[in-house]
N, C-alpha and C positions, 0 to 999 in steps of 0.2 A: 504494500500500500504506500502511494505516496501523495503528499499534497499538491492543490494547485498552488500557481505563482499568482499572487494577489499585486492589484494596480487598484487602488481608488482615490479618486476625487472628491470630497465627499462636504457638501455645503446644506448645508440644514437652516434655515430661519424660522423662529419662535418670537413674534414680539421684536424687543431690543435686543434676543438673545441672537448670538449667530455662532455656528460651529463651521468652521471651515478650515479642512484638514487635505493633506496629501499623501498617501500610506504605500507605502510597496510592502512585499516580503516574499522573499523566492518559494521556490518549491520547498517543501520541509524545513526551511527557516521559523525559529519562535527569534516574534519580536513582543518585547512589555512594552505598555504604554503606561506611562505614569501622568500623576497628576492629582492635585486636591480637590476636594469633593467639590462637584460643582464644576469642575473642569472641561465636562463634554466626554468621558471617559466611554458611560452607556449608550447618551446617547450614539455616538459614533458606532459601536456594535451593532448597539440597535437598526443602524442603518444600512452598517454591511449587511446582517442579515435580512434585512428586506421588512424589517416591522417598524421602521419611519421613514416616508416618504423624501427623498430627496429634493431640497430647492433646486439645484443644480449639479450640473455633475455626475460621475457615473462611477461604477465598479465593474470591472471585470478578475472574473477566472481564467489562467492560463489564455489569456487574449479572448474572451469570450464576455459579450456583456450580459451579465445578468443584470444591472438596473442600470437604468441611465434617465434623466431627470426629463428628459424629450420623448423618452420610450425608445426601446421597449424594456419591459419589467419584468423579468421570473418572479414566480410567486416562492415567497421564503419557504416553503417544502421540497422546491422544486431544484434550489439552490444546490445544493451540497452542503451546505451551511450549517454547524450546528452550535449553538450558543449554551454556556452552562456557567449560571450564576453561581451568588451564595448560598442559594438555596438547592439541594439536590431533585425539588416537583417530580419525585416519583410517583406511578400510580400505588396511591391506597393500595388499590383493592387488589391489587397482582405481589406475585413474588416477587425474590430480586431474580429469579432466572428467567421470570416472563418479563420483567422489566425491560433487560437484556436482551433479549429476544425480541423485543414489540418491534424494535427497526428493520432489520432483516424477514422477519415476516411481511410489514408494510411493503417492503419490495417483492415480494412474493416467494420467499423462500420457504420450503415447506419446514413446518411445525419439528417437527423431530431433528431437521438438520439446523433448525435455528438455537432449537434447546442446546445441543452437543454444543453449538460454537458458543453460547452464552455460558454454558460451566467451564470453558476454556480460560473464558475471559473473568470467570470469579478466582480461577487459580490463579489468573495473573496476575487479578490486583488485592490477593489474599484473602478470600473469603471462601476458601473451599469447606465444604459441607453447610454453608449457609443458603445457599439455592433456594428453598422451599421457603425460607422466611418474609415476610411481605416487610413493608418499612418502615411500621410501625413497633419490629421486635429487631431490630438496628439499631444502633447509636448514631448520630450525626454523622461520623466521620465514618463508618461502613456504610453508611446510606451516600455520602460523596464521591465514596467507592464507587458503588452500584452507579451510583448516575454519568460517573468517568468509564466505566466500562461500557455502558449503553450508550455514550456520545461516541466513543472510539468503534465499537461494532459495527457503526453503520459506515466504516470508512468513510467519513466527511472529506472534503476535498479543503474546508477550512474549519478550524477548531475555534472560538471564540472563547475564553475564559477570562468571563469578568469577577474579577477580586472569589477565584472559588474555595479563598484559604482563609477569610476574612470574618467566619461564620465561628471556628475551629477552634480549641485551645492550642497551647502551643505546641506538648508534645503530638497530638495528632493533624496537628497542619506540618509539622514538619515532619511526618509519615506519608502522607499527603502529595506531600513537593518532591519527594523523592521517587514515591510513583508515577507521579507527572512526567518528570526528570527521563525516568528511564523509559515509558512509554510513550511518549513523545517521541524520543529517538529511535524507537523499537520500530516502530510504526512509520516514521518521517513521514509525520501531520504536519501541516502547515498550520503553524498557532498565534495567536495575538493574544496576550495575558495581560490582563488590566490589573493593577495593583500598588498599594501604598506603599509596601514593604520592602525595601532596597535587597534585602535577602531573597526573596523573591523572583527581583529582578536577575539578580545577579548568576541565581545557581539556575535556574530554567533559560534564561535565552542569550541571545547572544548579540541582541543589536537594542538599543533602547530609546521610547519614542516618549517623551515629554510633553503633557499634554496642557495650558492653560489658557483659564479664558479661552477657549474655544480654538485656540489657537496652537499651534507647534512652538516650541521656545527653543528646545534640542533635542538632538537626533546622534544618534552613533554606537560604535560599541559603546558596551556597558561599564567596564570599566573607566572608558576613555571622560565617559559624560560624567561620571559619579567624581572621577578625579579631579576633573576640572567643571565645576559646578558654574553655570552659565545664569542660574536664579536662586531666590534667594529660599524657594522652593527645594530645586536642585540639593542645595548645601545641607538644609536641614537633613534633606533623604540621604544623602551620601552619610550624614555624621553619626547617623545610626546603626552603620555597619559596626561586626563587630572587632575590636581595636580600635577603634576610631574614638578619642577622648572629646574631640570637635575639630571647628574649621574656623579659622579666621584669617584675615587680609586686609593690610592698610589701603585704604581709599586714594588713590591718585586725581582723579577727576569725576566730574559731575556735571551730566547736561539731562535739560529734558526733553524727549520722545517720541510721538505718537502715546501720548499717556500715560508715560511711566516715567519715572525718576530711572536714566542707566548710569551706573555707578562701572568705571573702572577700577580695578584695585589688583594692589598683590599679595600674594599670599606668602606663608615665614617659606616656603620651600623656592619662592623665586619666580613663582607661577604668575601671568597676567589672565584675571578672569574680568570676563566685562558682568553683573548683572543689573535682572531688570527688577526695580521696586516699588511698590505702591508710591503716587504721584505724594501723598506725604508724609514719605518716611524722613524725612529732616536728615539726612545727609550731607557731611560736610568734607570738603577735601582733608586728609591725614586721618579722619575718625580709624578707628579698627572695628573693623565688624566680623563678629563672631558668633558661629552656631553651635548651639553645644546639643547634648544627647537628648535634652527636652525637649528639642526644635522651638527653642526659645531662641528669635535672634535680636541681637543687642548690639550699639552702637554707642558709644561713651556711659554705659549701664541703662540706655533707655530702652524698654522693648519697643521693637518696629511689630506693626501689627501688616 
């Protein structure tokens, strides 16, 4: 199984709100997209999969348009597309092996060889001799299970995973990630993983898409972005890895932007980051601004909000 190569454009208008975003990801590439709440993160999913209408703009799979804002539209069933939130929305009333199974029968594969391939897929993602159980006699994080094994069965050609560790404590989100981790590459799904968590980012994909205000702010490897933190968003997520005691950088200049206070500055390792700050964060050339592990950030001890 391998994934499509994803190309979207993808412009959404809401009122004052506007999301307008430019996304690639190859074939079996996982790209995270970050961003603070509010940032356009679902909505954007929401769009690749076809449950919010485009203002403009289009998507295509491996050069195939499945929407485009002119026409023509695949209907999000029709897609390939499979999204899986916080929540695992298994059905009640089925097992986790008919759960499993529900996708591959939908395409018409017959009942017995759909069973076989869904207790495959509970061995894979550890849940063997759990089959019969429906998902209400599950814990959250084997019921995340189940809903990762039914997203992956149906061979999607894209995997959509918005914040699915976000739900989880910590020891089973990070059982969780690892399974992702390894079936992700087992599989070479083409995935987009939405999420807060720099850990997250880090240990699942490998290019990383920054999502604010509706807007792209940075893009790159994941290392490369976390190292040199471009917002003041960025900084905070990067300084929660773990080692990381915080981040801080003397301010060299200050102008303002298209609506934002951009601060250039440097950091104690000799680095030039330029970011962008809310229009009044009071910034002054020399300040030191620095993130620490609370994602409290401070400039001469005042917090910028």
């Amino acid at each position: 199984m391998t994934g499509a190569a994803l190309d979207a454009r993808v412009r959404v208008q809401r009122g004052a709100y506007a999301l307008d975003v430019e996304l690639q990801a190859g074939a079996g590439e996982i790209v995270a997209v970050m961003g603070p709440s509010g940032a356009g993160k679902s909505t954007l999913f929401d769009a690749i999969a076809g449950f919010v209408p485009l203002t403009a703009g289009q998507v295509f799979l491996d050069e195939r348009t499945v929407d485009a804002a002119s026409g023509p539209r695949v209907a999000p069933q029709r897609r390939g597309i499979v999204l899986l939130g916080q929540e695992p929305r298994l059905f009640p009333h089925l097992s986790a092996r008919e759960n499993i199974a529900f996708g591959p029968r939908a395409r018409g594969t017959a009942r017995a060889v759909a069973r076989a391939e869904a207790d495959v897929w509970l061995e894979r993602v550890g849940l063997v001799g759990m089959g019969d159980r429906r998902p209400a006699q599950l814990s959250g994080g084997q019921q995340q299970r189940v809903a990762l094994a039914r997203a992956l069965a149906t061979a999607p050609r894209l995997l959509l995973l918005d914040e699915p560790l976000t739900s989880l404590d910590p020891e089973t989100a990070a059982g969780i990630r690892s399974l992702l981790r390894a079936q992700l590459s087992e599989t070479g799904t083409t995935a987009l993983v939405a999420t807060h968590d720099a850990v997250d980012a880090e240990s699942l994909a490998g290019r990383l898409v920054v999502l604010e205000g509706g807007r792209i702010t940075q893009q790159g490897d994941v290392r490369a972005v976390l190292d040199a933190p471009a917002t003041v968003f960025v900084a905070a997520v990067a300084a929660t890895l773990p080692g990381r005691e915080g981040w801080s950088a003397r301010v060299d200049g200050v102008q303002v932007a298209d609506g934002h206070v951009v601060v250039r500055a440097r950091t104690r390792a000799g680095e030039d980051v330029e970011l962008r700050m809310p229009p009044d964060a009071g910034v002054t050339r020399g300040a030191i601004i620095t993130v620490r592990w609370r994602n409290v950030v401070e400039t001469r001890g005042r917090p910028l909000t």
